[in-house]
C-alpha positions in Angstrom: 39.7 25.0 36.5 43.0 23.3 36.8 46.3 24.5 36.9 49.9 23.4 35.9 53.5 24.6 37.5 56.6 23.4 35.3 58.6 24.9 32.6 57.0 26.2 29.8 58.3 27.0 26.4 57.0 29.0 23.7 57.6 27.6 20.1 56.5 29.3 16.9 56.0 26.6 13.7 56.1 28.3 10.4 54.1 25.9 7.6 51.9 25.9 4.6 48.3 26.5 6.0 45.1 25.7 3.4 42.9 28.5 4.3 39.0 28.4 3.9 38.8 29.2 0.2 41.2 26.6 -0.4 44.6 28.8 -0.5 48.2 28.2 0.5 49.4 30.3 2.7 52.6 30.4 4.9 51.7 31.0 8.5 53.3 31.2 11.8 51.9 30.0 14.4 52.7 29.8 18.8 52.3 26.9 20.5 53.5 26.7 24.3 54.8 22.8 25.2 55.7 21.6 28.7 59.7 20.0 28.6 62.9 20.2 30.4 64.9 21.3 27.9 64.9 23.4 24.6 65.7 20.0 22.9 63.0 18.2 24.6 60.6 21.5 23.7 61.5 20.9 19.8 61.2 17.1 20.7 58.1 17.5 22.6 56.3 20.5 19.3 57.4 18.2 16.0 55.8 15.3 17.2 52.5 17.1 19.0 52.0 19.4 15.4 53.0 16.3 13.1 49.6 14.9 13.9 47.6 18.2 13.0 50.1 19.1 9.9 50.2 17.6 6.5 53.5 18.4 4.7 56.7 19.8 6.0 56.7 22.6 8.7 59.5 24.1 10.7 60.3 25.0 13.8 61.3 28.8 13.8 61.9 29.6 17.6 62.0 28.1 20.8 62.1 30.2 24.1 61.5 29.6 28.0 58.0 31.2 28.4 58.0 33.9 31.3 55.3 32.2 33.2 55.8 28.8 35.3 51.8 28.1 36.1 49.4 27.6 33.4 45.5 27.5 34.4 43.2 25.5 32.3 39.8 25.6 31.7 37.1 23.2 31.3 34.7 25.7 28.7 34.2 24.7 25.7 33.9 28.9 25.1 37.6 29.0 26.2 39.7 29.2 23.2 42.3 32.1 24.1 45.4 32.3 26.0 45.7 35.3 28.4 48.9 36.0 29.7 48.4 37.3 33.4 50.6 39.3 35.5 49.1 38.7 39.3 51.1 41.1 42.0 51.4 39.5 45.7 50.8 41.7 48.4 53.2 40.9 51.7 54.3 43.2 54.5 57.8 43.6 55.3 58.6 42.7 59.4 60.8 45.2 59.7 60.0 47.8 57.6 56.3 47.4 58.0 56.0 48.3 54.4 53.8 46.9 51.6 56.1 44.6 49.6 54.5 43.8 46.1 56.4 40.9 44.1 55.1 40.1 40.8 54.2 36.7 39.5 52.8 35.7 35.5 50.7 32.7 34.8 49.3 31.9 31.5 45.3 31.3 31.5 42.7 29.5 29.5 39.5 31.7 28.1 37.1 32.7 26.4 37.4 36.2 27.1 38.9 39.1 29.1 36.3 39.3 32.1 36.5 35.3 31.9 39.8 35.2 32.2 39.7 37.3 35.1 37.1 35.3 36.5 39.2 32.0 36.4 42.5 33.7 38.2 39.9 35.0 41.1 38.4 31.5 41.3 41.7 29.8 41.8 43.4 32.4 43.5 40.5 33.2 45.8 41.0 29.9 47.2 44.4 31.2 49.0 45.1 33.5 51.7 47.4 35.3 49.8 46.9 39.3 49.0 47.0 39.6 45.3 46.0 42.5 42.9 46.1 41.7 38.6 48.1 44.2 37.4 47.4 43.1 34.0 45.7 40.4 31.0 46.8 40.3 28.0 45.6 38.0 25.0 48.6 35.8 23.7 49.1 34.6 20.1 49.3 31.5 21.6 47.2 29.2 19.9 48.0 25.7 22.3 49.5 24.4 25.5 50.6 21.1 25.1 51.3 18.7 28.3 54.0 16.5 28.3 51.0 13.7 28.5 50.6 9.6 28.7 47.8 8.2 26.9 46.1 4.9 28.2 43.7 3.7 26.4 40.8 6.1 26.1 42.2 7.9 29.3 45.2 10.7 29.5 47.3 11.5 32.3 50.2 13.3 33.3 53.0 11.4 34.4 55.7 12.9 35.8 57.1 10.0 36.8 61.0 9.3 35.4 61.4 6.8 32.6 62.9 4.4 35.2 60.2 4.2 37.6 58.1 3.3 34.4 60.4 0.9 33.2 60.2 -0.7 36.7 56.8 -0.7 37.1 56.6 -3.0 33.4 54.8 0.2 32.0 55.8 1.4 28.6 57.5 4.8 28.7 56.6 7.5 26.5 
């Protein structure tokens, strides 16, 4: 299990999908894309869909996903987005009262108890208090990582466009 913190954004692509008896169908689908901006989000979802969809397909909205951390799983079962909603326990010093302050990350499963399983995996590596308040599947059907492709290897690089210019690699 790995996870991700940056800004998220949730796009939905509306395009002509052939469905299994061989049909056109118009279909809207949600991707979530890793960017800086709303103009590097649309950016960032045209060119990751262009390489799955043949013919023209548009971009229908674009908003700043609720969640900062995305956990990803290594499954091959995993095939649903969960949409988590994780409730930090702290006390208060001078009150000496339970303080609850609530946090949403975005996970990678295959199913509901999974998906449970993965946030108590990575969050019972802390010493934090937490409780899930809820999981909800998401119509989400990708996350895409703002990613740099070497050869046969990807990796992240958050590095700026400078530093790679610098370093006499190619930026992307």
């Amino acid at each position: 299990m790995r996870s991700r913190t940056t800004t998220w954004f949730e796009c939905k692509i509306r395009y002509e999908k052939t469905m299994e008896d061989g049909t056109q169908k118009k279909v809207t689908e949600q991707y979530t894309v890793d960017a800086l901006s709303f103009t590097e989000a649309e950016a960032s979802i045209i060119e990751e869909m262009s390489a799955y969809i043949s013919g023209e397909f548009e971009v229908r909205d674009i908003k700043k996903a609720a969640y900062g951390e995305v956990f990803f799983s290594d499954s091959p079962s995993a095939d649903r987005w969960y949409k988590t909603k994780l409730q930090f326990i702290t006390i208060d010093d001078k009150t000496e009262k339970e303080k609850r302050s609530t946090v949403n990350y975005l996970v990678h499963a295959g199913s509901l108890p999974e998906a449970v399983k993965s946030i108590d995996e990575v969050m019972g590596g802390t010493m934090i208090d937490y409780v899930i308040a809820s999981v909800a599947e998401t119509q989400i059907m990708d996350v895409f990582e703002h990613n740099k492709t070497l050869g046969n290897k990807t990796e992240v690089d958050d590095r700026p466009e400078y530093e790679q210019e610098a370093s006499g690699e190619e930026a992307k």
